[in-house]
Backbone atoms as SQL, in Angstrom:
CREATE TABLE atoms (id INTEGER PRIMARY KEY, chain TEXT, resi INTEGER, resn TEXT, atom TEXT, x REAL, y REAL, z REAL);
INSERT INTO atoms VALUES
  (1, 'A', 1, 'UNK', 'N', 78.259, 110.427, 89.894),
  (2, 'A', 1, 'UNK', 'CA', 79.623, 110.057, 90.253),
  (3, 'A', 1, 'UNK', 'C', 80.359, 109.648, 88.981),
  (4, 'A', 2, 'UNK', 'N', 81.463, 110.259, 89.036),
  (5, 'A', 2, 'UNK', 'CA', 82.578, 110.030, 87.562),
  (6, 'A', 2, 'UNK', 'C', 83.000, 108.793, 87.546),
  (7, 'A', 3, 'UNK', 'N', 83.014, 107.850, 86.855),
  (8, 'A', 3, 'UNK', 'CA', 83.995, 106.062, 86.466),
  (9, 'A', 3, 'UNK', 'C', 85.332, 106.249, 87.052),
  (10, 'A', 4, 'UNK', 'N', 85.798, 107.251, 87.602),
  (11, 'A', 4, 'UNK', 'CA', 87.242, 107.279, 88.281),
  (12, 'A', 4, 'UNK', 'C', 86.606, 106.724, 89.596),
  (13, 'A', 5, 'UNK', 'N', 85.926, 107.790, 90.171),
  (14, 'A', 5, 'UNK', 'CA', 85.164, 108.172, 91.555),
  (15, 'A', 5, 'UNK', 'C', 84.896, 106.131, 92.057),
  (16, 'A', 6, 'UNK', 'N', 84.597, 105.931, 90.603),
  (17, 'A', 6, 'UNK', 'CA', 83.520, 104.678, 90.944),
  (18, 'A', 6, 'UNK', 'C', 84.742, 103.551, 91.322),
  (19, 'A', 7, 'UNK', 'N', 85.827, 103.734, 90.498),
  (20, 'A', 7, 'UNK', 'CA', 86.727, 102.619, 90.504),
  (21, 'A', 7, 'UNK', 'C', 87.526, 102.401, 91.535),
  (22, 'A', 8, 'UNK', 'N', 87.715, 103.565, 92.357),
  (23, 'A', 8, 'UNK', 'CA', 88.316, 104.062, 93.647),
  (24, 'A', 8, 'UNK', 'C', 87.781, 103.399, 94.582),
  (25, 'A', 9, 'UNK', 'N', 86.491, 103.519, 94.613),
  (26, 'A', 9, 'UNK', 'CA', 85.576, 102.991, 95.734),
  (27, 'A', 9, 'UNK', 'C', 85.427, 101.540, 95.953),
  (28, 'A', 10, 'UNK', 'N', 85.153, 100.648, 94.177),
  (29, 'A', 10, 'UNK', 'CA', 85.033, 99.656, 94.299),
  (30, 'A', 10, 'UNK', 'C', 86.512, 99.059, 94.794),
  (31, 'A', 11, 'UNK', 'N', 87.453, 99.018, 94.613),
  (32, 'A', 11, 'UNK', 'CA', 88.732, 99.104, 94.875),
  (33, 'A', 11, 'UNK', 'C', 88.671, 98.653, 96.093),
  (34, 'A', 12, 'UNK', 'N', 88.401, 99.985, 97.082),
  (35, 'A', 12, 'UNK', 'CA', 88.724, 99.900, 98.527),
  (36, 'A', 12, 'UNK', 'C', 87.634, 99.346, 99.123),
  (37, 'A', 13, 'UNK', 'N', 86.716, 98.692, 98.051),
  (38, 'A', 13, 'UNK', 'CA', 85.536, 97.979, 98.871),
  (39, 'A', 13, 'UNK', 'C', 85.785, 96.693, 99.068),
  (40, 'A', 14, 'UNK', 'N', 86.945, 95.850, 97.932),
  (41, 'A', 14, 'UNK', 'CA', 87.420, 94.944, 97.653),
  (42, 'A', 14, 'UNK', 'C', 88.402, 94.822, 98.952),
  (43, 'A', 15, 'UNK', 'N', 89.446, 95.766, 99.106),
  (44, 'A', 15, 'UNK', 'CA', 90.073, 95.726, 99.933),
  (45, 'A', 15, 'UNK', 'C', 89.446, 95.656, 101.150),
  (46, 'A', 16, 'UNK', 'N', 88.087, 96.287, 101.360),
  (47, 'A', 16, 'UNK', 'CA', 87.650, 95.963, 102.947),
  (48, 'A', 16, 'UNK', 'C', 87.461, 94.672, 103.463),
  (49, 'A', 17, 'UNK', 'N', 86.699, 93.852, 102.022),
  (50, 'A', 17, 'UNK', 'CA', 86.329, 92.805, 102.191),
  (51, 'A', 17, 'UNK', 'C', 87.350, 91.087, 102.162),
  (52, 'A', 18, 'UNK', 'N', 88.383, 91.628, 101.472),
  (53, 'A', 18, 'UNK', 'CA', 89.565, 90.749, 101.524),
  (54, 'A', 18, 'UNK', 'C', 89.863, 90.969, 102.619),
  (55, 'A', 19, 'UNK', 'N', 90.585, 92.181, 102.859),
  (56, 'A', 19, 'UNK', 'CA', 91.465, 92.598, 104.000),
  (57, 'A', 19, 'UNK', 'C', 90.821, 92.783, 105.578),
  (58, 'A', 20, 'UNK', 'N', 89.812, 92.790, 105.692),
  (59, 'A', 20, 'UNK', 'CA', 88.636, 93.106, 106.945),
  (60, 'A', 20, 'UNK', 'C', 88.698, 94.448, 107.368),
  (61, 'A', 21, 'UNK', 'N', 89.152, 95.396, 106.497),
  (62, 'A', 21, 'UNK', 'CA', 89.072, 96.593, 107.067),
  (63, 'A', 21, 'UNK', 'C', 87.920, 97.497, 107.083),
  (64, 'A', 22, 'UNK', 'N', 87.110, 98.447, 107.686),
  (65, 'A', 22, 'UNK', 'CA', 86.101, 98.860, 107.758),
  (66, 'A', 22, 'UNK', 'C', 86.633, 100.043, 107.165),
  (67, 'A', 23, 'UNK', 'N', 85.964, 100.586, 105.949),
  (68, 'A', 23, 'UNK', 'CA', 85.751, 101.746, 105.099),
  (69, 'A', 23, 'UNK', 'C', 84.396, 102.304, 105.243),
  (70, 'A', 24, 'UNK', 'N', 84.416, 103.614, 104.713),
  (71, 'A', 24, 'UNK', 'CA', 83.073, 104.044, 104.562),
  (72, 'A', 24, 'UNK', 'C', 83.498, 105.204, 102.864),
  (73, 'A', 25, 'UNK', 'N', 82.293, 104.774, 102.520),
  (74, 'A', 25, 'UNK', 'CA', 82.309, 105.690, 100.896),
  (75, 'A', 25, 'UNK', 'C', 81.729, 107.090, 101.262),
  (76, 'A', 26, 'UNK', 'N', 81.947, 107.918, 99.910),
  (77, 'A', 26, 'UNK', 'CA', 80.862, 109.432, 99.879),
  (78, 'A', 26, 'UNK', 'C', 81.360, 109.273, 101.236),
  (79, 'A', 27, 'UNK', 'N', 82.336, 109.935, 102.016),
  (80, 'A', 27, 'UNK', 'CA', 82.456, 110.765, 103.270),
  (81, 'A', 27, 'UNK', 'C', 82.197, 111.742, 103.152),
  (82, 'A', 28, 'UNK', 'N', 81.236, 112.097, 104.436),
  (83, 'A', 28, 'UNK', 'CA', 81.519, 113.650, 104.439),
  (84, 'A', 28, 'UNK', 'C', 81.978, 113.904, 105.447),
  (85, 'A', 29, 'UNK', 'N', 82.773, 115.405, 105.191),
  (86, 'A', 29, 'UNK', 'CA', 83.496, 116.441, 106.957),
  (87, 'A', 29, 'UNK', 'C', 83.193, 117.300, 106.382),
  (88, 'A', 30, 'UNK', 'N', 83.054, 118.312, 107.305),
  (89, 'A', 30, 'UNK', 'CA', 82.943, 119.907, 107.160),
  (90, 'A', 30, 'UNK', 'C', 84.144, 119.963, 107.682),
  (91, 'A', 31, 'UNK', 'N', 85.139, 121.196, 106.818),
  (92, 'A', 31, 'UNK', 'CA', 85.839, 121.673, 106.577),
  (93, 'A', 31, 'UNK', 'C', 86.510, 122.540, 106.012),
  (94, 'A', 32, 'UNK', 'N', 86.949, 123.606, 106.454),
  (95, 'A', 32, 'UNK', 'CA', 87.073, 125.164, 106.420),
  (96, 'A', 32, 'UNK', 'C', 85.841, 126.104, 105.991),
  (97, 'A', 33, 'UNK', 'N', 84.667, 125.144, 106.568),
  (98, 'A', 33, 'UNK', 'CA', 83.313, 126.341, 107.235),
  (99, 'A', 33, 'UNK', 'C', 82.646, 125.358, 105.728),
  (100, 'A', 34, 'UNK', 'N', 82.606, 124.401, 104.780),
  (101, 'A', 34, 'UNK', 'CA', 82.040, 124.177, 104.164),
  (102, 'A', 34, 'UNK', 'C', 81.635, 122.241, 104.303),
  (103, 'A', 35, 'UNK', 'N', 81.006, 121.312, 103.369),
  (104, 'A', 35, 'UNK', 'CA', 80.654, 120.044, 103.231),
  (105, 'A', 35, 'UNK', 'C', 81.567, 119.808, 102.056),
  (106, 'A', 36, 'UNK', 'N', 82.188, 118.523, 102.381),
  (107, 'A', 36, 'UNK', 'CA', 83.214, 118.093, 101.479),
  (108, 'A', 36, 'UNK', 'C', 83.193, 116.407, 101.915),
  (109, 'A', 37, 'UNK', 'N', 82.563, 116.166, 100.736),
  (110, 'A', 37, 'UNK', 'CA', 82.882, 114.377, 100.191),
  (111, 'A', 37, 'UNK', 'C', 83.924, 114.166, 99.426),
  (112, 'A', 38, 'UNK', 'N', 84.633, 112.993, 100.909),
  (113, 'A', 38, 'UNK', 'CA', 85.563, 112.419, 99.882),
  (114, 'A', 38, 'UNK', 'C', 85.128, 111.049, 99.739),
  (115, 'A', 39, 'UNK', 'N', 85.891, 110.197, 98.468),
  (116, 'A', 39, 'UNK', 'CA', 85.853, 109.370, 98.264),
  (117, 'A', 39, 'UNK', 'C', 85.529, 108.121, 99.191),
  (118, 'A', 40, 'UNK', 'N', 86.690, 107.635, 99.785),
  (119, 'A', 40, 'UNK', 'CA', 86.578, 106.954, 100.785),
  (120, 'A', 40, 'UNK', 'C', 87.432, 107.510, 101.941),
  (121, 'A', 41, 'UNK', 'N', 87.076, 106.620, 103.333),
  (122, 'A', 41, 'UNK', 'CA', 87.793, 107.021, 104.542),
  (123, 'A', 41, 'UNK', 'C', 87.708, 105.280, 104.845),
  (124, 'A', 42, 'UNK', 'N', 89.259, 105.558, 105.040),
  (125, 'A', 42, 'UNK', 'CA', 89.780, 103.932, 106.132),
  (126, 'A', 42, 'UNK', 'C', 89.819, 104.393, 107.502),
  (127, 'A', 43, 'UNK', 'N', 88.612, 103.488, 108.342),
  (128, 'A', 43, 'UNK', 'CA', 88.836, 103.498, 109.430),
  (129, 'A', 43, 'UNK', 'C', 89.969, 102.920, 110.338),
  (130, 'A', 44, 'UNK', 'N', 90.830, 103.496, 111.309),
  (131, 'A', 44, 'UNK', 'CA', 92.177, 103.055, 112.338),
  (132, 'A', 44, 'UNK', 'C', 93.098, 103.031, 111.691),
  (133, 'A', 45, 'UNK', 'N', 93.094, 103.707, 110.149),
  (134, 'A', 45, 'UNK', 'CA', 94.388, 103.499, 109.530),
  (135, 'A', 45, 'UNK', 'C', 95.548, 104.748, 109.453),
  (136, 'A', 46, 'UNK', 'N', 96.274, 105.297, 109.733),
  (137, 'A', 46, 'UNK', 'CA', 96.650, 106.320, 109.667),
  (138, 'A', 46, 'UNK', 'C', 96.667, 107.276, 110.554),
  (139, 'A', 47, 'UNK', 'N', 95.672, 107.337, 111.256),
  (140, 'A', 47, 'UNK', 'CA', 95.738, 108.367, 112.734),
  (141, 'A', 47, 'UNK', 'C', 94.376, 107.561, 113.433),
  (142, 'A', 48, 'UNK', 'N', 94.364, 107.970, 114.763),
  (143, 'A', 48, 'UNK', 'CA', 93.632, 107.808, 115.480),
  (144, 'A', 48, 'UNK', 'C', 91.688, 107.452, 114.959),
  (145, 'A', 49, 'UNK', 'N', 91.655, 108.522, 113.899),
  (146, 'A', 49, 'UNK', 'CA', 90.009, 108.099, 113.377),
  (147, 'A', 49, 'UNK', 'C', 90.499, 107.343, 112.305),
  (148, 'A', 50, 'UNK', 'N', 91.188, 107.639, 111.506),
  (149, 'A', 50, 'UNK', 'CA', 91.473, 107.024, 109.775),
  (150, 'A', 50, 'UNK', 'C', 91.845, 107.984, 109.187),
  (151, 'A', 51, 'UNK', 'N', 92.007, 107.434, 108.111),
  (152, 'A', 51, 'UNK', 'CA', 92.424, 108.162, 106.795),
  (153, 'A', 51, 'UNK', 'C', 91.456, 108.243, 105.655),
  (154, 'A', 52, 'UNK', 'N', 91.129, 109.857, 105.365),
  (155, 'A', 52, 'UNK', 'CA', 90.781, 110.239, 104.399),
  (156, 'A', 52, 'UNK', 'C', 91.079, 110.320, 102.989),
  (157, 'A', 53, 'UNK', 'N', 90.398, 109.530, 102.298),
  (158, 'A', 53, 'UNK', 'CA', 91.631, 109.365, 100.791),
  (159, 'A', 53, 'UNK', 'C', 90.635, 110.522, 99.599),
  (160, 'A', 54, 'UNK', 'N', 91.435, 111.244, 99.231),
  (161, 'A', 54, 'UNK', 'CA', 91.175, 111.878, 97.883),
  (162, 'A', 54, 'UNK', 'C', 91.296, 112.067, 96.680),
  (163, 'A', 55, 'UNK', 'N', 91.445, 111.686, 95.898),
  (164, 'A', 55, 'UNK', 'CA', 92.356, 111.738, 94.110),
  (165, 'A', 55, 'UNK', 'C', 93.327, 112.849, 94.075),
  (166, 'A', 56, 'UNK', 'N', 94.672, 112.350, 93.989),
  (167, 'A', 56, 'UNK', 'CA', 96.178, 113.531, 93.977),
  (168, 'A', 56, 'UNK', 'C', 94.950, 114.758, 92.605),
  (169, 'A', 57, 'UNK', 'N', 94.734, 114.064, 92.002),
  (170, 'A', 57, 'UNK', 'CA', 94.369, 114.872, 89.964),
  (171, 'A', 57, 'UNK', 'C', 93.622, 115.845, 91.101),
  (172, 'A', 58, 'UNK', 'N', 92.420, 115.734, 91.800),
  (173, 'A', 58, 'UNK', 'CA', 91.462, 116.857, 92.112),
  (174, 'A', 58, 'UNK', 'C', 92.039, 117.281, 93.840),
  (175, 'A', 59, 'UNK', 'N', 93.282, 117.144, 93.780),
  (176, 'A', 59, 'UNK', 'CA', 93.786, 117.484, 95.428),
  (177, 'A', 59, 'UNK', 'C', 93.377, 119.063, 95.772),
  (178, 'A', 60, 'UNK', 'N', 93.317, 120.229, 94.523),
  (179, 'A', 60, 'UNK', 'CA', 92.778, 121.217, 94.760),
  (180, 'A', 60, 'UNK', 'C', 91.398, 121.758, 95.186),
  (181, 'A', 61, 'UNK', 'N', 90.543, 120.282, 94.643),
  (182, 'A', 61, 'UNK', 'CA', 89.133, 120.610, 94.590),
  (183, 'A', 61, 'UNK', 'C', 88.686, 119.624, 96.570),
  (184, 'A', 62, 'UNK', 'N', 89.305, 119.089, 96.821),
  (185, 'A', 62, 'UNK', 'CA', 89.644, 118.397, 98.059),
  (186, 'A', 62, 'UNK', 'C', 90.696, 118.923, 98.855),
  (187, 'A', 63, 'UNK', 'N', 90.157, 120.038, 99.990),
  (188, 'A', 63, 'UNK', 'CA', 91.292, 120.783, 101.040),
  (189, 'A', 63, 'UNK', 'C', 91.309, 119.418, 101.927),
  (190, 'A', 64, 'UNK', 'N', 92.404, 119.504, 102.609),
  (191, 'A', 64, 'UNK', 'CA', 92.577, 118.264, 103.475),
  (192, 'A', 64, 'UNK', 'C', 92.260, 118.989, 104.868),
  (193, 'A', 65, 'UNK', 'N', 91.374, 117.932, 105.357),
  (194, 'A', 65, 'UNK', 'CA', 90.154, 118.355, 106.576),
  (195, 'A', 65, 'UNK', 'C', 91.544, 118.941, 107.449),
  (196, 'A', 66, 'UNK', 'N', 90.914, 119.991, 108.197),
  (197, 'A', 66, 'UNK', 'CA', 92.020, 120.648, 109.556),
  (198, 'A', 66, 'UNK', 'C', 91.707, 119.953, 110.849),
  (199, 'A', 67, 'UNK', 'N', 91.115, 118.325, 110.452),
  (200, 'A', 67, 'UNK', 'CA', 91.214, 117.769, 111.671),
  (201, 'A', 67, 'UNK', 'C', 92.490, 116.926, 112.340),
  (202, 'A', 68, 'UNK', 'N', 92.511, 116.846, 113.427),
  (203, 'A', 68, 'UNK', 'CA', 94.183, 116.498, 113.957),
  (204, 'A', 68, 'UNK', 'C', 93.901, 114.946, 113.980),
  (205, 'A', 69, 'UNK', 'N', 92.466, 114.490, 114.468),
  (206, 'A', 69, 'UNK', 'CA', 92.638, 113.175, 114.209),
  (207, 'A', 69, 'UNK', 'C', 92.377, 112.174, 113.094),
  (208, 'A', 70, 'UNK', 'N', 92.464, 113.011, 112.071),
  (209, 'A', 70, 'UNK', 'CA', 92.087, 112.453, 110.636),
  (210, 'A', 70, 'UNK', 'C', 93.953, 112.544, 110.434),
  (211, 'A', 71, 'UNK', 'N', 93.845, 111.123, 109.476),
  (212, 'A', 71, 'UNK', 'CA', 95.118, 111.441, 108.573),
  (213, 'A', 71, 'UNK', 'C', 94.955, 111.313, 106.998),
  (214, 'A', 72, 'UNK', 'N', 95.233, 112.514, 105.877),
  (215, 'A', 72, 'UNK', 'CA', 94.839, 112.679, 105.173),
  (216, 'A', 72, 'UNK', 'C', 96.370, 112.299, 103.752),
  (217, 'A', 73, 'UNK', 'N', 95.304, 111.357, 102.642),
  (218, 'A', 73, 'UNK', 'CA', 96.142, 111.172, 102.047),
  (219, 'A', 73, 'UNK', 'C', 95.688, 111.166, 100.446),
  (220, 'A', 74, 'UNK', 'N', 96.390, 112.136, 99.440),
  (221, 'A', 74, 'UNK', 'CA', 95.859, 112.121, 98.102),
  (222, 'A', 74, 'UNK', 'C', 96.807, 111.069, 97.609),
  (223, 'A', 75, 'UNK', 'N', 95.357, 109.761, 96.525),
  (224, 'A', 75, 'UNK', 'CA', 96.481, 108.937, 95.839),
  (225, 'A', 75, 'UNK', 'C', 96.062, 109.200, 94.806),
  (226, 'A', 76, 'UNK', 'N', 96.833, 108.849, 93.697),
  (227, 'A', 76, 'UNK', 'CA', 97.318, 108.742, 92.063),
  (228, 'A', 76, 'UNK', 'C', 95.609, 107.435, 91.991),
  (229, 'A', 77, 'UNK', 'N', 95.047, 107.891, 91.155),
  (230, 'A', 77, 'UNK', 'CA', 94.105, 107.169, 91.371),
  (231, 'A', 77, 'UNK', 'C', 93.855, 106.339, 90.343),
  (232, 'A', 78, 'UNK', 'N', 94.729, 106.110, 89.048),
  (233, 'A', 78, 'UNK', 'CA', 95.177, 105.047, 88.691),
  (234, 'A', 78, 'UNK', 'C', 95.746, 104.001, 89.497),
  (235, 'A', 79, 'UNK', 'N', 96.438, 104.486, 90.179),
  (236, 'A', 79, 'UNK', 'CA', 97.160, 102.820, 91.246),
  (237, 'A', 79, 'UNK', 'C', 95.851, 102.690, 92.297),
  (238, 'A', 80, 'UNK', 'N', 95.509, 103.350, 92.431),
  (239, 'A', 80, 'UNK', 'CA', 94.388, 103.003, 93.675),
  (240, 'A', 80, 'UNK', 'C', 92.818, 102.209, 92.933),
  (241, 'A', 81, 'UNK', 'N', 92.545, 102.344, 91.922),
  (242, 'A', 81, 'UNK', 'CA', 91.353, 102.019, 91.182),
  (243, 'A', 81, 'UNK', 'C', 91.218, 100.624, 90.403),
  (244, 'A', 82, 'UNK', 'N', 91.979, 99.585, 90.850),
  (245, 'A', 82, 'UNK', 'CA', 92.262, 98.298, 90.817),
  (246, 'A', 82, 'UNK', 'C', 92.540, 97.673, 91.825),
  (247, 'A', 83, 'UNK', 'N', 92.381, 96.491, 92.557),
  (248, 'A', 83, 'UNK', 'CA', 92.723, 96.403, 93.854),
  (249, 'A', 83, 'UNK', 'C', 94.028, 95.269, 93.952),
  (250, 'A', 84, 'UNK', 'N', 94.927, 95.569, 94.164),
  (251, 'A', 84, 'UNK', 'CA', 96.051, 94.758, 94.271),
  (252, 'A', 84, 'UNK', 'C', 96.436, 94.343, 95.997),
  (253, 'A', 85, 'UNK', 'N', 96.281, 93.157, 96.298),
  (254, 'A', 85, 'UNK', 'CA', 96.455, 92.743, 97.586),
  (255, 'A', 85, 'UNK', 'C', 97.553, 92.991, 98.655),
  (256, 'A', 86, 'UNK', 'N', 98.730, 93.012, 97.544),
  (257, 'A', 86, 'UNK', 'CA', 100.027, 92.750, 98.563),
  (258, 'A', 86, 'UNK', 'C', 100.377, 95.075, 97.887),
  (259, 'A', 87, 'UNK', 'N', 99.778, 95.590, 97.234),
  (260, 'A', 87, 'UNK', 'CA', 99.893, 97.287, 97.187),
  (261, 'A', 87, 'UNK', 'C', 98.980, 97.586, 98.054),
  (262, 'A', 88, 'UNK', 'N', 98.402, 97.328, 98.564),
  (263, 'A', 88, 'UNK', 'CA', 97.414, 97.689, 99.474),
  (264, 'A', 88, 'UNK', 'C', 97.684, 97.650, 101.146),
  (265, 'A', 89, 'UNK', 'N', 98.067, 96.462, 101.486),
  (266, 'A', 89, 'UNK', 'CA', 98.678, 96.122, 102.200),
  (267, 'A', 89, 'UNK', 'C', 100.093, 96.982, 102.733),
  (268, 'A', 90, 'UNK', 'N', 100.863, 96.697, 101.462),
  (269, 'A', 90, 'UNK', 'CA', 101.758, 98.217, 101.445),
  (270, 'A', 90, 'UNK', 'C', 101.467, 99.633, 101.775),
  (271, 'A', 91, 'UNK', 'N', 100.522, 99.864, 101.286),
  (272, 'A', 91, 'UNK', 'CA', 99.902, 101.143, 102.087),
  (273, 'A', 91, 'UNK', 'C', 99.370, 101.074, 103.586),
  (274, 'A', 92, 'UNK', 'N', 98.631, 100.493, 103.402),
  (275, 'A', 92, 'UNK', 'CA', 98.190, 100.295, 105.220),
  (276, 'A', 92, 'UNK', 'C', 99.005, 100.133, 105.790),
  (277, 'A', 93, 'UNK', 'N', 100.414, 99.023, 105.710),
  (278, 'A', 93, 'UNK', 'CA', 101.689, 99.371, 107.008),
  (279, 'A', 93, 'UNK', 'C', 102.151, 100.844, 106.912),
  (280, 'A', 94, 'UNK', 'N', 102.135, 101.093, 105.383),
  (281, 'A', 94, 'UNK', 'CA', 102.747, 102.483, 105.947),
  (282, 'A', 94, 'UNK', 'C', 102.302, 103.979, 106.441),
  (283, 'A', 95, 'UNK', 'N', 101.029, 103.231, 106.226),
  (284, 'A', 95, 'UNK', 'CA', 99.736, 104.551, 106.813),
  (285, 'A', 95, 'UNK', 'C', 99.965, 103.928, 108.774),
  (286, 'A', 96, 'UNK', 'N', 100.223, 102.451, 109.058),
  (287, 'A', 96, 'UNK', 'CA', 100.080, 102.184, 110.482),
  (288, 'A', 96, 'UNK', 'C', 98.819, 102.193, 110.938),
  (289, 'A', 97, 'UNK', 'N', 98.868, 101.359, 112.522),
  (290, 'A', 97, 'UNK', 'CA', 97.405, 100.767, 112.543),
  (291, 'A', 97, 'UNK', 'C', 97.153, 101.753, 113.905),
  (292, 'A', 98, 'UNK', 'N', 95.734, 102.169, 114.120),
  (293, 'A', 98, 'UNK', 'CA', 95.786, 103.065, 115.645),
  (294, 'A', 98, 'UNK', 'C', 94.667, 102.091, 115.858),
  (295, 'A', 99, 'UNK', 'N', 93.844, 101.190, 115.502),
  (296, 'A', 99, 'UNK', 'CA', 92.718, 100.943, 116.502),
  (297, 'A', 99, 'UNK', 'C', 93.189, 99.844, 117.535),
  (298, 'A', 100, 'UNK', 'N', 91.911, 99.220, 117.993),
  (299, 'A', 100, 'UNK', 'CA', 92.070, 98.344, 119.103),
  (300, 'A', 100, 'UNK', 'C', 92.787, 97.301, 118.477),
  (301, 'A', 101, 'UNK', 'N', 93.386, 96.433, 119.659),
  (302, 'A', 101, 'UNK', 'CA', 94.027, 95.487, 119.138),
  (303, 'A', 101, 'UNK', 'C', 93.282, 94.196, 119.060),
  (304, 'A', 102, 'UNK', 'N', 92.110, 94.217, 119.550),
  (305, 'A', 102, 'UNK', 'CA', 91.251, 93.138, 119.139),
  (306, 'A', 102, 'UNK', 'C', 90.788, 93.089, 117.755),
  (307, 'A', 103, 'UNK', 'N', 90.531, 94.193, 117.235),
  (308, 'A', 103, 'UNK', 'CA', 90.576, 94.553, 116.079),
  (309, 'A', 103, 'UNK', 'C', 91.336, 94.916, 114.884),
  (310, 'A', 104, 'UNK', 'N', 92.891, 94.288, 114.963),
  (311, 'A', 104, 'UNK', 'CA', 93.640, 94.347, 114.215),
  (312, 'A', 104, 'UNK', 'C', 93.984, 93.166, 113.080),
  (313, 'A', 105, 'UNK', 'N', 94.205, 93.693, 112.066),
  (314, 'A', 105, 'UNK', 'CA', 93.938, 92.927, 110.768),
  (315, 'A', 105, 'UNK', 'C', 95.409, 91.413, 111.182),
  (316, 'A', 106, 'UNK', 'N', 94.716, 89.872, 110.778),
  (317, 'A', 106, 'UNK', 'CA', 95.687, 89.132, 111.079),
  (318, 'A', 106, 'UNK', 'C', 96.967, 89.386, 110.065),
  (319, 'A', 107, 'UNK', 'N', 96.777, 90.019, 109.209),
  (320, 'A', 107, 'UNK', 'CA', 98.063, 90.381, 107.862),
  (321, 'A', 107, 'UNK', 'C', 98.879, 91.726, 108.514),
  (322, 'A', 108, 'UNK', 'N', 98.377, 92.407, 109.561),
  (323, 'A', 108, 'UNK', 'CA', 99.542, 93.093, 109.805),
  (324, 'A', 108, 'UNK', 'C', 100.320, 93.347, 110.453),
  (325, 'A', 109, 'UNK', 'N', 101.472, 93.952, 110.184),
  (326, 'A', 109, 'UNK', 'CA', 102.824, 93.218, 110.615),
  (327, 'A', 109, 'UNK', 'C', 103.154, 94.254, 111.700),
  (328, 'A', 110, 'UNK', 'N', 102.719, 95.472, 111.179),
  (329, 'A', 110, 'UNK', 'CA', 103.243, 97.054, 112.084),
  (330, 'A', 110, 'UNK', 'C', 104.518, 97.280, 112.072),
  (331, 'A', 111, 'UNK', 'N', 104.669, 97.248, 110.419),
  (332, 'A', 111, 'UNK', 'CA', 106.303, 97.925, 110.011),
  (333, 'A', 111, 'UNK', 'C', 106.253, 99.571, 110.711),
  (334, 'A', 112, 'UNK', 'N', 105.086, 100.216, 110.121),
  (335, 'A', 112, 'UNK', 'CA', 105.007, 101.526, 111.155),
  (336, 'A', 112, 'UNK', 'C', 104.984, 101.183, 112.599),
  (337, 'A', 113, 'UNK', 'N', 106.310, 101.904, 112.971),
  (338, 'A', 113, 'UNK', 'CA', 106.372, 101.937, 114.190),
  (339, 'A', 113, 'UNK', 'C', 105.711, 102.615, 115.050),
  (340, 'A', 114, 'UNK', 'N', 104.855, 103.491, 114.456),
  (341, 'A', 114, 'UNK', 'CA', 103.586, 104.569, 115.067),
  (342, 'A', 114, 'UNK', 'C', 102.583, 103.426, 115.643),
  (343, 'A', 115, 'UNK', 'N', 102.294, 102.510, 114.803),
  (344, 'A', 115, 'UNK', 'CA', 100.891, 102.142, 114.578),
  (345, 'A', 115, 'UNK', 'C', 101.203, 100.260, 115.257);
């Protein structure tokens, strides 16, 4: 795994653990007939399963899964590879929340009106 790959992860591991959100690293989906790891996936964030995150730099080498209940998002992985509390946060309202509501983070507000 590349020191980008690594900084990404630790990042959103930080964020799980501040923020209580459940991530999972090294994802895999099959997608368009092949195995494809991405980085990380936020679970309830973004669509119905989560959001799949990939590095914008390798968005070619990462097709975005043709699943309907994935929501898929390439970031700049300089801003993502440090963990900033209140940018993070920023993202998750605007990715919106789909899980249970017993399970919803006490920090969010649900500026997305989807979520």
């Amino acid at each position: 795994m590349n020191p980008a790959d690594q900084n990404l992860i630790t990042a959103w591991q930080r964020a799980s653990e501040d923020l209580g959100i459940d991530i999972k690293t090294n994802y895999l989906v099959i997608t368009e007939g092949r195995k494809v790891k991405y980085p990380v996936f936020v679970r309830s964030f973004g669509k119905k399963k989560g959001t799949i995150i990939a590095k914008y730099e390798l968005f070619i080498d990462f097709p975005m899964p043709k699943h309907k209940d994935y929501h898929f998002s390439a970031v700049n992985v300089e801003t993502y590879s440090k963990y900033d509390r209140e940018y993070f946060i920023e993202t998750l309202e605007d990715w919106g929340y789909f899980g249970a509501d017993f399970n919803k983070p006490i920090w969010y507000r649900g500026k997305n009106q989807n979520g």
